[in-house]
N, C-alpha and C positions, 0 to 999 in steps of 0.2 A: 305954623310953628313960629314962636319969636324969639326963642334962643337962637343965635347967630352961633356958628360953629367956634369962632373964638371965645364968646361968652361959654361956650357947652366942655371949653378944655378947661378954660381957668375952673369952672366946675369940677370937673373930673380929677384935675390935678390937685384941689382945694388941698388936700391932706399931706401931700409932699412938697407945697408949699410954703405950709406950716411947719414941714420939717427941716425948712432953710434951701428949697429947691426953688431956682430962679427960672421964668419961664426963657426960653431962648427963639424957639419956633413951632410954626403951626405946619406941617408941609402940608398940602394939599396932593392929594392922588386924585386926575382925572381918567377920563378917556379920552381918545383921541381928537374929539369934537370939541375936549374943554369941559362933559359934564362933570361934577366935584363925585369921587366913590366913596375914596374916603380921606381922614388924615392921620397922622402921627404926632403927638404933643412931644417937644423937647424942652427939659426941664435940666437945669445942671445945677448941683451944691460949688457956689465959690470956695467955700472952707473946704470943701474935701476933692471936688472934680469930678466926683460921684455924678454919674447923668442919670435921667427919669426920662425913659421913653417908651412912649403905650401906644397903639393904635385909635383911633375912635371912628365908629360910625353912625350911621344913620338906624333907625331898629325899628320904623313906624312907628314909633309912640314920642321917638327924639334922638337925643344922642347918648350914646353908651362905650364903655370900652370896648376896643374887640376891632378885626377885619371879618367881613364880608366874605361870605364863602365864595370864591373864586376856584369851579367846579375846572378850568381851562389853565390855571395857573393866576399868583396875582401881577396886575400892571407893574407897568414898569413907571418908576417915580419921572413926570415929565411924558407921557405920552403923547398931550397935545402940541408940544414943541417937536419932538420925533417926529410927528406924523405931519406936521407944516414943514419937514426939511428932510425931506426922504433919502436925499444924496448924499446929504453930510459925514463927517465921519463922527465919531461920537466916543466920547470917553465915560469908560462904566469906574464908579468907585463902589465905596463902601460907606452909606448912609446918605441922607440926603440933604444935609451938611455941609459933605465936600460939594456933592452935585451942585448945589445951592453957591458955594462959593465959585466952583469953576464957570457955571452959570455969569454968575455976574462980569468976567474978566473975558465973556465971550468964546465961552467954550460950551459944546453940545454935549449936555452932561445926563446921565440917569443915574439910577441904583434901584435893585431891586429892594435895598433895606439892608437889614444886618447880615453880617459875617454868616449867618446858618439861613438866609433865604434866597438862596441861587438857585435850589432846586424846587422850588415852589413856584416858581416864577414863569408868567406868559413871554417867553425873550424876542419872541415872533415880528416886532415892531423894530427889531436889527440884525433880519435874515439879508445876507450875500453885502450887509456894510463892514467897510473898515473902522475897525472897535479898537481903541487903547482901553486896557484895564489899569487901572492903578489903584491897586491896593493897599491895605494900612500896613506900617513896620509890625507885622506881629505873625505870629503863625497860623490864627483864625484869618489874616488879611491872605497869609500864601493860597490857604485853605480855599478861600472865597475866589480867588483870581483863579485858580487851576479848575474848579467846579463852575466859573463863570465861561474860561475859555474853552472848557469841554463842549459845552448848551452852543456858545455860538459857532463853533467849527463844527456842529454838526447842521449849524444852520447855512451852512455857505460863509458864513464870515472870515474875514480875514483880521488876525488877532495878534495882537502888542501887548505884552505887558510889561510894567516898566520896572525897575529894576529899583525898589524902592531904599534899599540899602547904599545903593552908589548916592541919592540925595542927600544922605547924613544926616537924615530925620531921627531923632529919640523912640527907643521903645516907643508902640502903640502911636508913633507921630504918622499923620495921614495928608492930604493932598493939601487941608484949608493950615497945619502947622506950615509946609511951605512955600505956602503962597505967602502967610503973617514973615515969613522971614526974606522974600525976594520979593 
């Protein structure tokens, strides 16, 4: 194959790029070992703030839109770092954006992906850890934190959520609006 997964988004995206959609990121979804499953293309409109997010995988012939049937639940974004730091405590958000940004400032971060996939999801990679969720300012972000803490306090975990209103964040403001302000 010589399409490189990056070359196979800017592909895929080609048409809402053309419609003023900026690439912003590629996330990558492994397993625990580091092998690639699949990814997610993030695309955002400057003019409007409008975002463009698809899955993409692998299909045998190349790459395509779409996840991988994950018959067990799908990974959790970040597993081969989870699974290098078994002890740690780990904050769950909403996208992997935030993950992506708390990442950087040294923080052990996942997400299963959007607001509606918490119960999809393999959580099994943060059975009996200590878990802060933090959610987006919205009512899919409550949504997602109450369906996130359910999964892992049935896993043994022990679970925080943060109380995202006391940070003064803007409707739909999320972990990376508070990091760009502190």
């Amino acid at each position: 194959m010589s399409e490189t997964p990056q070359q196979a988004a800017r592909r895929l995206a080609a048409g809402a790029m053309r419609d003023g959609f900026k690439p912003q990121a590629l996330h990558e979804y492994t397993d625990a070992g580091g092998l690639p499953l699949h990814w997610r293309i993030r695309l955002k409109n400057p003019d409007t703030g409008d975002k463009w997010i698809r899955p993409m995988k692998l299909n045998g012939e190349g790459y395509s839109l779409g996840e991988p049937d994950y018959p067990e639940g799908k990974p959790l974004y970040g597993l081969r770092e989870l699974a290098a730091r078994p002890d740690d405590s780990v904050m769950v958000c909403e996208g992997e954006w935030c993950a992506d940004a708390l990442a950087k400032i040294g923080t052990l971060a996942t997400t299963s992906g959007a607001a509606d996939s918490a119960g999809k999801t393999d959580w099994g990679a943060l059975a009996g850890r200590r878990v802060t969720i933090w959610p987006d300012n919205d009512e899919a972000g409550r949504r997602y934190a109450d369906a996130v803490a359910a999964a892992l306090r049935a896993l043994g975990c022990t679970v925080f959520i943060i109380d995202v209103a006391a940070l003064n964040l803007p409707p739909k403001g999320d972990a990376v609006d508070w990091l760009m302000t502190h």
